[in-house]
VOLOGU-215886 format. One record per residue: residue in one letter; residue number from 1; x, y, z of N, C-alpha, C in turn. Coordinates in pm, whole numbers, padded with zeros to 5 digits, always signed. Each point is the difference from the previous one (the first is absolute). Example, Ala and Ser with C-alpha at 12.3 -4.5 7.8 and 13.67 -1.06 7.14 Angstrom:
# VOLOGU-215886
+------+-----+--------+--------+--------+--------+--------+--------+--------+--------+--------+
| rest |  nr |    npx |    npy |    npz |   capx |   capy |   capz |    cpx |    cpy |    cpz |
+------+-----+--------+--------+--------+--------+--------+--------+--------+--------+--------+
|    a |   1 | +01319 | -00569 | +00780 | -00089 | +00119 | +00000 | +00090 | +00120 | +00000 |
|    s |   2 | -00035 | +00105 | -00072 | +00082 | +00119 | +00006 | -00077 | +00109 | +00073 |
+------+-----+--------+--------+--------+--------+--------+--------+--------+--------+--------+
END
This chain:
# VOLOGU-215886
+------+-----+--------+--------+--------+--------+--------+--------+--------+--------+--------+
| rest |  nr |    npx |    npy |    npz |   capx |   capy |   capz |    cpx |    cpy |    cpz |
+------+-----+--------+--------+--------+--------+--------+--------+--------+--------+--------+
|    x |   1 | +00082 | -00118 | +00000 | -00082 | +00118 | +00000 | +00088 | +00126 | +00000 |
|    x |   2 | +00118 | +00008 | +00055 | +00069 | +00113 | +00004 | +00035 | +00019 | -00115 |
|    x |   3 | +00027 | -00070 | -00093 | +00079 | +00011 | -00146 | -00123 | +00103 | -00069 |
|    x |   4 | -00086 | -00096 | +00000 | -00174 | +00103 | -00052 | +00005 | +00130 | +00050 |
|    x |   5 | +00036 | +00027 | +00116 | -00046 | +00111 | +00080 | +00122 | +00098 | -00060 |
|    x |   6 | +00091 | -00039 | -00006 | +00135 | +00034 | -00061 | -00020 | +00133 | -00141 |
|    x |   7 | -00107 | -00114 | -00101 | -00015 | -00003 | -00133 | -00086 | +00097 | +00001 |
|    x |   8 | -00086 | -00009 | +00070 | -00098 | +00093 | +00064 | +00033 | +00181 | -00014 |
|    x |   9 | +00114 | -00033 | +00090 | +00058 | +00137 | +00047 | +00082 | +00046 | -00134 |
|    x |  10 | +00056 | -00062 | -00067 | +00051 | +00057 | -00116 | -00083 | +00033 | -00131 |
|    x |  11 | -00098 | -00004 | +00057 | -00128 | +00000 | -00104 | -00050 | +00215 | +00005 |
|    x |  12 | +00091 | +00025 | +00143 | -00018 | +00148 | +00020 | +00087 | +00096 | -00015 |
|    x |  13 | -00047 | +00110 | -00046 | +00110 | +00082 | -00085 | +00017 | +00124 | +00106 |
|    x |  14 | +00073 | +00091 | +00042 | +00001 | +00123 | +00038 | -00039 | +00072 | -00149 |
|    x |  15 | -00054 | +00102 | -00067 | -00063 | +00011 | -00103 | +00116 | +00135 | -00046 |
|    x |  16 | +00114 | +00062 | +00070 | +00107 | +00037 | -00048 | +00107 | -00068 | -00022 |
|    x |  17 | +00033 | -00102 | +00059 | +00119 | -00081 | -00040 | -00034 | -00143 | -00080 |
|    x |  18 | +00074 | -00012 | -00074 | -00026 | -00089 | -00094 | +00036 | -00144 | +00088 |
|    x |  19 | -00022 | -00048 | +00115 | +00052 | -00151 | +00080 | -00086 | -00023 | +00109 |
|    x |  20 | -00052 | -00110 | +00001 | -00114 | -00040 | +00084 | +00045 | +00031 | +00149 |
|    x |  21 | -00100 | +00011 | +00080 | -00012 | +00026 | +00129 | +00129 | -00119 | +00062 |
|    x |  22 | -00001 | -00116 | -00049 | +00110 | -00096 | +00119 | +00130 | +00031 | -00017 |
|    x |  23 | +00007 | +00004 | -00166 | +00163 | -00003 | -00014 | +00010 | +00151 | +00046 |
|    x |  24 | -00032 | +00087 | -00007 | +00035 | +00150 | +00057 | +00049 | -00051 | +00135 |
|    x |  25 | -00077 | -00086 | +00091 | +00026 | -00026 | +00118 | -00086 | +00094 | +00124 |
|    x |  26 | -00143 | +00009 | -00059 | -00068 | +00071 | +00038 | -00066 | -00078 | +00143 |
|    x |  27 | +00006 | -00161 | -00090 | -00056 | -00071 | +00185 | +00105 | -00050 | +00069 |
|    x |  28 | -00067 | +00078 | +00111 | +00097 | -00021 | +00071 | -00029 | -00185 | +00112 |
|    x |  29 | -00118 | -00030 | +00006 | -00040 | -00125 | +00051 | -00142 | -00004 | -00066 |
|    x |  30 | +00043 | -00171 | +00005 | -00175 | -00065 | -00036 | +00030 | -00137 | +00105 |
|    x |  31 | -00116 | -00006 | +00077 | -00039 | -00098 | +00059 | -00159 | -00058 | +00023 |
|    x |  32 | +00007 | -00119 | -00002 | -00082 | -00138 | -00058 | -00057 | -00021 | +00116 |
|    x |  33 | -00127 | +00029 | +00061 | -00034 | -00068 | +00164 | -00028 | -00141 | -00089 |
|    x |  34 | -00062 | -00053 | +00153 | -00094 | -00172 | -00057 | -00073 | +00026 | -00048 |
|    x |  35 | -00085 | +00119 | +00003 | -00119 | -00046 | -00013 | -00007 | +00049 | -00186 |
|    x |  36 | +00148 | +00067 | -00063 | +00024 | +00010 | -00088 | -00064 | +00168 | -00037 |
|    x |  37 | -00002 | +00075 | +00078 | +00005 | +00145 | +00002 | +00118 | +00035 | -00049 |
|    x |  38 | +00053 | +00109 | -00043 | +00108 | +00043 | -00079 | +00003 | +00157 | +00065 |
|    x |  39 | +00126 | +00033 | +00118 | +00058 | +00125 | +00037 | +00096 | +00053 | -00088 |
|    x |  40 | -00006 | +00102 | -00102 | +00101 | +00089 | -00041 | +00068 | +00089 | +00087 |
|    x |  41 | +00105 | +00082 | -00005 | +00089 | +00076 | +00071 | +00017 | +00053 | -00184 |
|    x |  42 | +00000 | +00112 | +00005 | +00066 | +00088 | -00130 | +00014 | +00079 | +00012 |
|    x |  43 | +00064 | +00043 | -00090 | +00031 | +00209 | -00009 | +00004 | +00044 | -00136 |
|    x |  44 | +00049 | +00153 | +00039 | -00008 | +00037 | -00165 | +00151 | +00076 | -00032 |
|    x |  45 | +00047 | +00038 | -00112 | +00112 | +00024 | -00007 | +00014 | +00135 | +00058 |
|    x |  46 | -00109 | +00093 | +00023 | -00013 | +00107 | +00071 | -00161 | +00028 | +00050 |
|    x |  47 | +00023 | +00077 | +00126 | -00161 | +00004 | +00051 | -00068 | +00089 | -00036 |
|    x |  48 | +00022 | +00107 | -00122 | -00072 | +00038 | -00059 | -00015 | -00070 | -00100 |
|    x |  49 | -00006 | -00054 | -00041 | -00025 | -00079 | -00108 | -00165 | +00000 | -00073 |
|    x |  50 | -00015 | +00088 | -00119 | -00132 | +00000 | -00045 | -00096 | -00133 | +00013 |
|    x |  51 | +00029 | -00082 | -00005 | -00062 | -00080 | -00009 | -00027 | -00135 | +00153 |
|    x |  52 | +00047 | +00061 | +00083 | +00022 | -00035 | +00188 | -00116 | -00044 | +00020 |
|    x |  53 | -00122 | +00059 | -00061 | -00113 | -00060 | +00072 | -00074 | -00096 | -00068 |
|    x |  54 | +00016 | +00016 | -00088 | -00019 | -00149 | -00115 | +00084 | -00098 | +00024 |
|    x |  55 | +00087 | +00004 | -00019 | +00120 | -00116 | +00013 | -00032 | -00150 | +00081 |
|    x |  56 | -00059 | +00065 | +00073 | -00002 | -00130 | +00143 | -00079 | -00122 | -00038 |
|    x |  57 | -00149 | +00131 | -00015 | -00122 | -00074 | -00157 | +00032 | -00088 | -00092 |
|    x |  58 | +00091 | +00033 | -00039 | +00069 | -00092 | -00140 | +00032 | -00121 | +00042 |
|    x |  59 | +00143 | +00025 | +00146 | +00073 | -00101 | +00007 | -00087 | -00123 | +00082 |
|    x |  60 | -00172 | +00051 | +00054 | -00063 | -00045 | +00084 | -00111 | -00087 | -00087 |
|    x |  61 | -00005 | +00097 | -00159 | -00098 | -00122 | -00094 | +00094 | -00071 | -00056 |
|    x |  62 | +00110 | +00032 | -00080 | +00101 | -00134 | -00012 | +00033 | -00118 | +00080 |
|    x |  63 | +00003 | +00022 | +00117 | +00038 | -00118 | +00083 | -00144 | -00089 | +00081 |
|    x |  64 | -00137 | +00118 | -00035 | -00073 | -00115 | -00004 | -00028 | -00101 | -00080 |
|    x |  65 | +00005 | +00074 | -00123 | -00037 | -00128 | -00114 | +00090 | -00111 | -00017 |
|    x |  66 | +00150 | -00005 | +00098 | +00016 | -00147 | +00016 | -00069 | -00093 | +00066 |
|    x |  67 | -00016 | -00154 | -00036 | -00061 | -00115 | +00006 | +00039 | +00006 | +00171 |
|    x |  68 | -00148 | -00009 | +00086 | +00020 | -00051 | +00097 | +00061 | +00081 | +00146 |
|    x |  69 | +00035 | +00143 | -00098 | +00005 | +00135 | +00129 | -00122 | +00009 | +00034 |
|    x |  70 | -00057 | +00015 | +00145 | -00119 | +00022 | +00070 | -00042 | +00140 | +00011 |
|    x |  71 | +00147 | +00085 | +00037 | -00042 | +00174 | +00044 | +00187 | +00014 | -00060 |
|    x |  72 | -00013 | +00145 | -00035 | +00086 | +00095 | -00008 | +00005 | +00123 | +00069 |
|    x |  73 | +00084 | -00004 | +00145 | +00040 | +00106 | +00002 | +00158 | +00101 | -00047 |
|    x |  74 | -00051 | +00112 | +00010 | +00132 | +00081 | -00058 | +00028 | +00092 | +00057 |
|    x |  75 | +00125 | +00012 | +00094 | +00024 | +00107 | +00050 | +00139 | +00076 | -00026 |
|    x |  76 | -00032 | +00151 | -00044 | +00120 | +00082 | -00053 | +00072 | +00048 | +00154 |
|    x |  77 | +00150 | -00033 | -00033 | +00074 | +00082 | +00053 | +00109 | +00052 | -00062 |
|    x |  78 | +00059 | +00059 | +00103 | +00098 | +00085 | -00024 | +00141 | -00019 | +00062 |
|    x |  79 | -00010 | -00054 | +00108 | +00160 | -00090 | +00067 | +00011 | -00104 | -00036 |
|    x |  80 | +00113 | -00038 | -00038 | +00072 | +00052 | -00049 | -00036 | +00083 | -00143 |
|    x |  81 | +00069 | +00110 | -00014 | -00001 | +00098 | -00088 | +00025 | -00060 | -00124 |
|    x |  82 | -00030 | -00032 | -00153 | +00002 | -00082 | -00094 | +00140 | +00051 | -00105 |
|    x |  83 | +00114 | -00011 | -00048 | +00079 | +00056 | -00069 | +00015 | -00114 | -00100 |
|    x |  84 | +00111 | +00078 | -00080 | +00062 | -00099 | -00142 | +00022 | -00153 | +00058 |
|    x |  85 | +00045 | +00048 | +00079 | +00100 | -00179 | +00060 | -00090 | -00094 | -00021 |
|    x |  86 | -00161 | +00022 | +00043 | -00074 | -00109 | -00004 | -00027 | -00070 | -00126 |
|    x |  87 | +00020 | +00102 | -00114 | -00006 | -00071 | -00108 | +00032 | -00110 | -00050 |
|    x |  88 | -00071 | -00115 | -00078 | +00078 | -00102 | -00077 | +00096 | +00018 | -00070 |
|    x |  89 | +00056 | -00121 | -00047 | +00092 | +00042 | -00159 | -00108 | +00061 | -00094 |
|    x |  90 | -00095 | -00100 | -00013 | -00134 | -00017 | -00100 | -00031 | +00201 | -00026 |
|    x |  91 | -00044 | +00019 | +00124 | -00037 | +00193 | +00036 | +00086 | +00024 | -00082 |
|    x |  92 | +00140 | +00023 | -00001 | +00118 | +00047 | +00003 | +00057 | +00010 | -00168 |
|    x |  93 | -00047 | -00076 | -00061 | +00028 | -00030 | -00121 | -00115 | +00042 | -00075 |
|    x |  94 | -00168 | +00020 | +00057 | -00065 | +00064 | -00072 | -00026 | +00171 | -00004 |
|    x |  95 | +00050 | +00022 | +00130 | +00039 | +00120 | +00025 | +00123 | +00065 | -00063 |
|    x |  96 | +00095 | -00091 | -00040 | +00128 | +00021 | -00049 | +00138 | +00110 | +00106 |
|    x |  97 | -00013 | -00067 | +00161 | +00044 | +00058 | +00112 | +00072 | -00111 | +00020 |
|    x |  98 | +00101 | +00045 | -00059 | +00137 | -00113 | +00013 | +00113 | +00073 | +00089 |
+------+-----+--------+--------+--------+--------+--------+--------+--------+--------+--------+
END
């Protein structure tokens, strides 16, 4: 289920940068109760970010429509503070931030 949930999350775009919400390294945790509820931890690359109050929405209907998630919650933070480092290679190469 995590792999899905995974696929899920890369299914979401920040709608200025061209690299999905994971490889940016935007989540920061996902955890699986039993009863198969799904906790996000995320952020954004800045907290103004036009699009802050949508975002969560997105990453909260993507990860329901995997097989067998019960509830999605999503909660934005901000500690740790989100920078380049978190990026993938994957980010990194579509961004072209070598």
């Amino acid at each position: 289920m995590t792999d899905d949930i995974i696929a899920a999350l890369k299914t979401v775009y920040d709608p200025e940068i061209p690299a999905d919400i994971y490889e940016l390294g935007l989540i920061y945790r996902v955890d699986i109760d039993d009863d198969r509820n799904v906790n996000i931890d995320m952020t954004l690359t800045a907290p103004g970010c036009p699009v802050a109050g949508e975002m969560p929405g997105w990453v909260e209907n993507a990860v329901a429509t995997v097989q067998g998630v019960q509830g999605v919650k999503v909660n934005m933070v901000f500690d740790p503070p989100w920078d380049q480092s978190r990026m993938s290679d994957e980010a990194r190469v579509a961004l072209d931030m070598w």
